[in-house]
C-alpha positions as CSV (number, residue, x, y, z in Angstrom):
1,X,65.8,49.6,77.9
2,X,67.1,46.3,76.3
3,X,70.3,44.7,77.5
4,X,73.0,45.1,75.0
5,X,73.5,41.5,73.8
6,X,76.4,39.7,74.6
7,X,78.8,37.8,72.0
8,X,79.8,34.3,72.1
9,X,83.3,35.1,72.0
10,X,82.4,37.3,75.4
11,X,81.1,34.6,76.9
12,X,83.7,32.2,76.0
13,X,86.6,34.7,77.6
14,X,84.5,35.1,80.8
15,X,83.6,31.3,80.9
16,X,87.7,30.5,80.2
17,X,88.9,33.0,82.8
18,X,87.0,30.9,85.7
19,X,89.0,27.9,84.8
20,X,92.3,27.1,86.5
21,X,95.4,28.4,84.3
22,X,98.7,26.4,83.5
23,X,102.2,28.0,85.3
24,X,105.4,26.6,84.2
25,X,106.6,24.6,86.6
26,X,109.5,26.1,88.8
27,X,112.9,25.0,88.3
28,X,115.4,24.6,90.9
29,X,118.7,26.9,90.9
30,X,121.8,27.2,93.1
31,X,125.2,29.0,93.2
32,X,126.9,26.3,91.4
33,X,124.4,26.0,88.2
34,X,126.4,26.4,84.8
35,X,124.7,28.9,82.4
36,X,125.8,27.2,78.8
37,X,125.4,28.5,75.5
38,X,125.4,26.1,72.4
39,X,126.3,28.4,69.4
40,X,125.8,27.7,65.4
41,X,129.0,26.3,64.4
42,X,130.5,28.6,61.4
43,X,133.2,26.6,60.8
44,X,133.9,24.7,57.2
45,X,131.1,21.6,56.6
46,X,130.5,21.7,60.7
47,X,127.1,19.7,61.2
48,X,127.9,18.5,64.8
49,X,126.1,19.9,67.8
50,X,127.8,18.9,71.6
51,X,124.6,18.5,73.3
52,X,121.5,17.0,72.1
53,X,117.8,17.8,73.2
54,X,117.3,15.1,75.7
55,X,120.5,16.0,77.1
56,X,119.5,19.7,77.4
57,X,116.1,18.6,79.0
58,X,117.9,16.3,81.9
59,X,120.5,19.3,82.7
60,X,117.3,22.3,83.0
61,X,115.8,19.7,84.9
62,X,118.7,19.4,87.6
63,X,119.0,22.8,88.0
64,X,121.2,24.5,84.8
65,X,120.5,27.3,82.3
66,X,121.0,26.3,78.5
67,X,121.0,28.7,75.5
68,X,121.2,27.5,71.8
69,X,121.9,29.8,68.6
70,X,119.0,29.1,66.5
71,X,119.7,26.8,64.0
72,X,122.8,25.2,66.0
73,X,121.2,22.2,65.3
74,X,119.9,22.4,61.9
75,X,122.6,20.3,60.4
76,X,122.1,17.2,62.7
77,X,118.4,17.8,61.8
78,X,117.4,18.9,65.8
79,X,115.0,21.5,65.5
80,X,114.9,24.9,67.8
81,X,111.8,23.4,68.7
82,X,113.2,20.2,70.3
83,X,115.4,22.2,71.9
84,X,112.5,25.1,73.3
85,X,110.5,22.0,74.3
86,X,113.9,20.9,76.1
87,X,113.7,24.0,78.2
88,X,116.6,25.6,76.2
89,X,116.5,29.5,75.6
90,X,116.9,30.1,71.8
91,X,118.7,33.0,71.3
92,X,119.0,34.7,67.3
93,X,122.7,35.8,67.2
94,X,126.4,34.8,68.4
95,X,126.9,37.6,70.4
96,X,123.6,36.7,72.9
97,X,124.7,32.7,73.1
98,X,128.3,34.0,74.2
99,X,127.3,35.4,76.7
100,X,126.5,31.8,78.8
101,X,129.8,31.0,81.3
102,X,130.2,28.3,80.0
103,X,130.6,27.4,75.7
104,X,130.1,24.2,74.4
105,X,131.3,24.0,70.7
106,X,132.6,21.0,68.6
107,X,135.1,23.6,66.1
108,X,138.2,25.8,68.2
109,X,136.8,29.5,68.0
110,X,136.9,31.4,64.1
111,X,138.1,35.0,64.5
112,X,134.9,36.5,64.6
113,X,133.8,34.1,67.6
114,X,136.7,36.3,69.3
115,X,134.8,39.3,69.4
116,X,131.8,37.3,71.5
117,X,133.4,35.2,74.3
118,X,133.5,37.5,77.8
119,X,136.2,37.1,79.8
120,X,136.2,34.6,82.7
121,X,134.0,32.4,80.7
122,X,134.9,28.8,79.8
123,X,135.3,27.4,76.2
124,X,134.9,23.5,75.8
125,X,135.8,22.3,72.2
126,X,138.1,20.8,70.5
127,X,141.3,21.7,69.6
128,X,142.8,20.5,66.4
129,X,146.1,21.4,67.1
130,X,148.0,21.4,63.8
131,X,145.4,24.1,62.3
132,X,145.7,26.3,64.7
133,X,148.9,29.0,65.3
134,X,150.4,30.8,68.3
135,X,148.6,34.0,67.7
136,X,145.4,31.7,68.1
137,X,146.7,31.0,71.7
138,X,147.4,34.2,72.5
139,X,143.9,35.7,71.9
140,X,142.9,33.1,74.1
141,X,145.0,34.5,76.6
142,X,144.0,37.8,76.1
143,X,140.3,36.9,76.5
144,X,141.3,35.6,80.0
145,X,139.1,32.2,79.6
146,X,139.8,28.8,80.4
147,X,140.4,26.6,77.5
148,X,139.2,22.7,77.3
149,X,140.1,20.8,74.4
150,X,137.9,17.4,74.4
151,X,140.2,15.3,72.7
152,X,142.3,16.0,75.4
153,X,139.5,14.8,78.3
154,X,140.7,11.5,80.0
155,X,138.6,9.2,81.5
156,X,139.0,8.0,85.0
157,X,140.8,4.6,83.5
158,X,143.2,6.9,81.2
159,X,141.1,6.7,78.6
160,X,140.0,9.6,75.9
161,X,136.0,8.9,76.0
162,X,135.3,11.7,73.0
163,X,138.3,10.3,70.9
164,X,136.9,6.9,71.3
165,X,133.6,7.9,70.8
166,X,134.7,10.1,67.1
167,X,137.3,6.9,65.8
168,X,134.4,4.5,66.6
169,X,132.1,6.4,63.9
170,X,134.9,7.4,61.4
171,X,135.9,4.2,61.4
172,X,132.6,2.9,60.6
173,X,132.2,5.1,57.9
174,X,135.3,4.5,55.8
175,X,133.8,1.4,54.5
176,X,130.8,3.3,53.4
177,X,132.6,5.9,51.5
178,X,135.2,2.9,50.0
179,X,132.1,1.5,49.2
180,X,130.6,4.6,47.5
181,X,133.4,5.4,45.7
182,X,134.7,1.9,44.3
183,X,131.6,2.1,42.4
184,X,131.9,2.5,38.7
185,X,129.2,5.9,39.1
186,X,132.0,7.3,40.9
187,X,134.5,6.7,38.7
188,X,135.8,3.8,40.5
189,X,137.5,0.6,39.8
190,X,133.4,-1.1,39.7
191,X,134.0,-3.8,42.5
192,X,131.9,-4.5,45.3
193,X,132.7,-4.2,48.8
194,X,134.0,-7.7,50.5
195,X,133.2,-10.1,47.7
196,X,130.8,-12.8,46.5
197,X,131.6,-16.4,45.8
198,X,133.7,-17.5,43.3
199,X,135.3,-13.5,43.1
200,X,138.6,-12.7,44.9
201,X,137.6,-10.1,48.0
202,X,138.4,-6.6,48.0
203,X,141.7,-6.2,49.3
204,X,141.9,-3.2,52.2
205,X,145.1,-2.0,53.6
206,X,144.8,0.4,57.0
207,X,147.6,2.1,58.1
208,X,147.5,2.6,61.8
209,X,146.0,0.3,65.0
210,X,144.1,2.7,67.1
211,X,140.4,3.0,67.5
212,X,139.6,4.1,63.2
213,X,141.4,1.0,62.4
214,X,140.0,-1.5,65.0
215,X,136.3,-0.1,63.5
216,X,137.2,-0.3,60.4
217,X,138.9,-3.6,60.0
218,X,135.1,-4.8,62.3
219,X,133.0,-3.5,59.3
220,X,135.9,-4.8,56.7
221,X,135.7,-8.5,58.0
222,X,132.1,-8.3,58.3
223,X,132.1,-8.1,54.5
224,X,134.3,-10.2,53.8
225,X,137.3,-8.3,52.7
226,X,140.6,-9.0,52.7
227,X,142.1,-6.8,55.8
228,X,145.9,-5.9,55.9
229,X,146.7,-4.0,59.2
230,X,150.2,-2.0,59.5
231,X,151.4,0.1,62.4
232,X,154.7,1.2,63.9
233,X,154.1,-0.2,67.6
234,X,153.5,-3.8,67.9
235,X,151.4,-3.3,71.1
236,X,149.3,-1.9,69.0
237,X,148.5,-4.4,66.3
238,X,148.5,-7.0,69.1
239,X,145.6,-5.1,71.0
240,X,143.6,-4.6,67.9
241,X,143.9,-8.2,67.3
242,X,142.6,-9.4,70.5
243,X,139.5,-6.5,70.1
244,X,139.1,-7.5,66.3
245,X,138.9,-11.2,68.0
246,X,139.8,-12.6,64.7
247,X,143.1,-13.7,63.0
248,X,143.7,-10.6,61.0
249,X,146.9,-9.7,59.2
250,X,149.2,-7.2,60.7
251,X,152.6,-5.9,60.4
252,X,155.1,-3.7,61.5
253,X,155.5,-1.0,58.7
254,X,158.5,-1.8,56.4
255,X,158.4,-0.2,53.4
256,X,159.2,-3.5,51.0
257,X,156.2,-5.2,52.9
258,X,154.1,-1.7,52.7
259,X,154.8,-0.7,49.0
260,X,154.0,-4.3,48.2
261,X,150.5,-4.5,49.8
262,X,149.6,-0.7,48.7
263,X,150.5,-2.2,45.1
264,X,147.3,-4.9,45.2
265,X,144.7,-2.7,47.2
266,X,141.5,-1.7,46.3
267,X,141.2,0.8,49.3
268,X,144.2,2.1,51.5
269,X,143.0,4.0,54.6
270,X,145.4,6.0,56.6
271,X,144.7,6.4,60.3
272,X,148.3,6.7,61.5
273,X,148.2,8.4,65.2
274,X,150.0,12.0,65.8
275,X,153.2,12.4,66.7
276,X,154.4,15.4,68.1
277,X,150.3,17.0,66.6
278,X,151.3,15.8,63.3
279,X,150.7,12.5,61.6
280,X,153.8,10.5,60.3
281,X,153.7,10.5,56.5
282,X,154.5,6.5,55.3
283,X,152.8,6.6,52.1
284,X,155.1,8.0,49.1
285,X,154.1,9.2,45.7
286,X,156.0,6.4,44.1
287,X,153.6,4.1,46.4
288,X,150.4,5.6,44.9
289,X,151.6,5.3,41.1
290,X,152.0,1.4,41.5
291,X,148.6,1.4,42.6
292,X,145.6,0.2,39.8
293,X,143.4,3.2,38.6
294,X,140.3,3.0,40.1
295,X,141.7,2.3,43.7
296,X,140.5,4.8,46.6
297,X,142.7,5.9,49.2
298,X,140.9,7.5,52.3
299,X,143.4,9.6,55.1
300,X,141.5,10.4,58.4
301,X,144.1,11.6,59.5
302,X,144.8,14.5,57.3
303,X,142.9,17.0,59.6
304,X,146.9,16.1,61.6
305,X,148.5,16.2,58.8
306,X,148.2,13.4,56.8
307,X,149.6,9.4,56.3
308,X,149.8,9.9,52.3
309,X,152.4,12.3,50.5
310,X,149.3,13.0,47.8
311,X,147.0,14.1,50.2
312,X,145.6,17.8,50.2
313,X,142.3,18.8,52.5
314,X,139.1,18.9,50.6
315,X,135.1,19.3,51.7
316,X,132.1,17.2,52.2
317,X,130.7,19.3,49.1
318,X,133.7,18.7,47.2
319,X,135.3,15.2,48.8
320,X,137.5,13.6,46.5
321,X,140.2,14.1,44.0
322,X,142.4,12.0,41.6
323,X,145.9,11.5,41.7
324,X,147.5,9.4,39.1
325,X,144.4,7.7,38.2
326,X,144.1,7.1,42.4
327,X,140.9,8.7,44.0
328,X,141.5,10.3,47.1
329,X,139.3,11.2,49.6
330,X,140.7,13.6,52.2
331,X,137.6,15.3,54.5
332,X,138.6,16.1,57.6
333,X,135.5,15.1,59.8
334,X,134.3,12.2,58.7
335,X,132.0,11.9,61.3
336,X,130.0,15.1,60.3
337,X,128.9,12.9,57.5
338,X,126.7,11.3,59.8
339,X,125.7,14.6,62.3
340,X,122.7,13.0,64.3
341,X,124.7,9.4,65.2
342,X,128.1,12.1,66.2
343,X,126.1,14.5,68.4
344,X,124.2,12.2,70.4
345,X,127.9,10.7,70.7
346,X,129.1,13.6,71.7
347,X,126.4,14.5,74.1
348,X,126.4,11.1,76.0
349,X,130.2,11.9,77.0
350,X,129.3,15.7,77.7
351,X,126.2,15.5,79.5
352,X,127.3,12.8,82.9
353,X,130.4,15.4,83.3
354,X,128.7,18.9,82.9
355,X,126.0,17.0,85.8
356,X,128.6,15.9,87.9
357,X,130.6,19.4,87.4
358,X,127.0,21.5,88.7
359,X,126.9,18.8,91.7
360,X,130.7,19.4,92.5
361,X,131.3,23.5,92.5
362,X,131.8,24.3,88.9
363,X,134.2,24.2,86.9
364,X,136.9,25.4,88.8
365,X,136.3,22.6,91.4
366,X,135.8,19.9,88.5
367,X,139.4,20.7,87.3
368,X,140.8,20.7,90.3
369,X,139.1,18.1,92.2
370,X,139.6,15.3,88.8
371,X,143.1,14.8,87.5
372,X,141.6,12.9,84.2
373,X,139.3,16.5,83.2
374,X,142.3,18.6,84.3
375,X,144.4,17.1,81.4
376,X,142.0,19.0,79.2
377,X,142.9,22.2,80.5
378,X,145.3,23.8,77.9
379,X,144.8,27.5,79.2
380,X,143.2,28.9,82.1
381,X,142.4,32.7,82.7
382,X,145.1,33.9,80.7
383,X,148.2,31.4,80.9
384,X,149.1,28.3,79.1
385,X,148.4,25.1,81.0
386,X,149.8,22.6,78.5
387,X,153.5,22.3,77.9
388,X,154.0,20.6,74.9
389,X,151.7,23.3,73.5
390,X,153.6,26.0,75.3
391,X,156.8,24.6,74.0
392,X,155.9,24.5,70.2
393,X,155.1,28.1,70.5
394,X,157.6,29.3,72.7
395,X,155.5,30.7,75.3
396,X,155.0,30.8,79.1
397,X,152.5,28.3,81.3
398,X,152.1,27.4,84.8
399,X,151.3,24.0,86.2
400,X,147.8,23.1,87.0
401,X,148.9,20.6,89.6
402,X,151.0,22.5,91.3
403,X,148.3,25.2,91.9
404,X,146.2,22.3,92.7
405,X,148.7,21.3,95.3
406,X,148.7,24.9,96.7
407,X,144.3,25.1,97.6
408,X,145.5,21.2,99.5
């Protein structure tokens, strides 16, 4: 009787199965790895992401569990892909991602992120103070987490690394949207950036000496603008000199010298620090109408209220808006303009502390055992930790330190 004939394909699966098969190679766990989740942001023109894939990869490769939404990083162009190939778990919906110990987000929660985070979990984001109300505060309490805001995060020299890191790209990318919108296409005043020879240079007023205006006044000078710097503090315009390393104009704001200078600008940008979680308004209406049509005024700081009586909050879709003849340009995140360059920011300041924080204990132990992270603690399972907060709402808190004291 003839042998039944065997197919290629057969022969091929019996040939393959001889042959040594691939295993994913193990990785190491402990007691103290984090399990963090990386949801989509749903929060208004939110293209940041706080960890990148290369980050991801170094922290499953020491040890830690990492879930990412699907398409959390879409708008900073990182595929679910990079992020699979990381060693990330993609999970398809909120309510999976939230369930990691440990939330990395760049927006404070929505009210349907609420319904998600488990109690005794930790949220790390930031936390935009003067949009948010007590009865955001008190959910928090109610969900029992710990709450980190990163703008709050100090380093171990005092300073704020994220902050920093956010005012050094905002800063950066004023001048690109003075630029864009100083062009006659955008119903600008049609003059270039800086100048040429033989044309007076733009003329750039910046309100405020921190970290937005030391960036900005760089990229100003380097086209050859002329720079006007005003602040409140002189320490302030005396340490952005000596990091500017050039000659540049300052002045204490006085509202003769002020009015005057707003009067001949092409661009004003507003970067005046909070106060109290608000920004201190110095530009009045009256300013703004002795300005030329044409001129663009840019506030970063409106997200904290604002530096220009005219300002009102608008959207990367819809970014600008004209007041007497005055563009105004009033996004809150700049830096989400530029998602890839912000994230991988964001992730180089996130990623040495969440390693340090698996090596240490956990979180618990990284609070307690770092003065500089602690100051980011604003509630912990269930209590305000941070006074000024507790005070502008009226509620109760207890002392990090002096629990910190009490495990000594």
């Amino acid at each position: 009787m003839a042998q039944p004939q065997i197919s290629g394909f057969e022969q091929l699966a019996k040939q393959s199965a001889l042959y040594p098969k691939e295993s994913l190679m193990e990785v190491k766990r402990n007691h103290h790895s984090l399990h963090i989740g990386l949801p989509c942001e749903v929060s208004l023109q939110e293209n940041r992401i706080a960890l990148t894939p290369d980050a991801v990869g170094l922290l499953v490769r020491d040890g830690h569990e990492v879930w990412v939404e699907s398409g959390a990083g879409k708008g900073a162009n990182l595929s679910d892909h990079e992020y699979s190939e990381a060693g990330a778990r993609i999970v398809h919906s909120p309510k999976e991602v939230y369930q990691a110990n440990v939330i990395l987000k760049v927006e404070p929660l929505v009210e349907e992120e609420f319904a998600f985070i488990k109690p005794g979990s930790t949220l790390i984001s930031a936390l935009n103070l003067p949009s948010l109300g007590k009865q955001y505060f008190e959910r928090l309490n109610q969900s029992k987490i710990t709450g980190i805001g990163y703008e709050l995060i100090e380093d171990k020299v005092g300073g704020k690394p994220i902050i920093r890191a956010m005012g050094e790209i905002a800063g950066s990318a004023v001048l690109l949207v003075a630029a864009e919108y100083l062009s006659n296409s955008n119903g600008g005043r049609g003059v270039i950036l800086g100048g040429i020879t033989g044309v007076p240079p733009t003329s750039i007023v910046i309100l405020g000496a921190g970290t937005v205006a030391e960036f900005a006044t760089r990229a100003a000078l380097g086209v050859g603008a002329d720079v006007k710097v005003f602040d409140k503090q002189i320490y302030r315009l005396q340490r952005l000199k000596y990091a500017v390393g050039q000659n540049v104009y300052t002045s204490i704001i006085d509202t003769n010298t002020l009015s005057e200078a707003i009067s001949k600008a092409d661009v004003v940008i507003g970067t005046m620090r909070a106060e109290n979680s608000l920004s201190p308004m110095v530009v009045t209406k009256e300013m703004i109408e002795q300005m030329r049509p044409g001129s663009v005024v840019i506030d970063v700081s409106i997200d904290q209220g604002g530096s220009f009586e005219t300002s009102r909050m608008t959207t990367h879709d819809n970014p600008v808006f004209k007041y007497s003849d005055i563009i105004h340009y009033c996004v809150p995140n700049i830096p989400s303009r530029v998602a890839y360059t912000a994230s991988t920011a964001l992730s180089n300041v996130f990623l040495p502390f969440l390693l340090r924080t698996g090596t240490i204990g956990g979180i618990e132990e990284m609070i307690y055992a770092n003065r500089w992270f602690m100051k980011g603690v604003y509630c912990h399972k269930g209590t305000l930790t941070n006074s000024n907060i507790a005070r502008g709402f009226n509620m109760r808190y207890k002392d990090l330190t002096l629990l910190m004291a009490a495990r000594m």
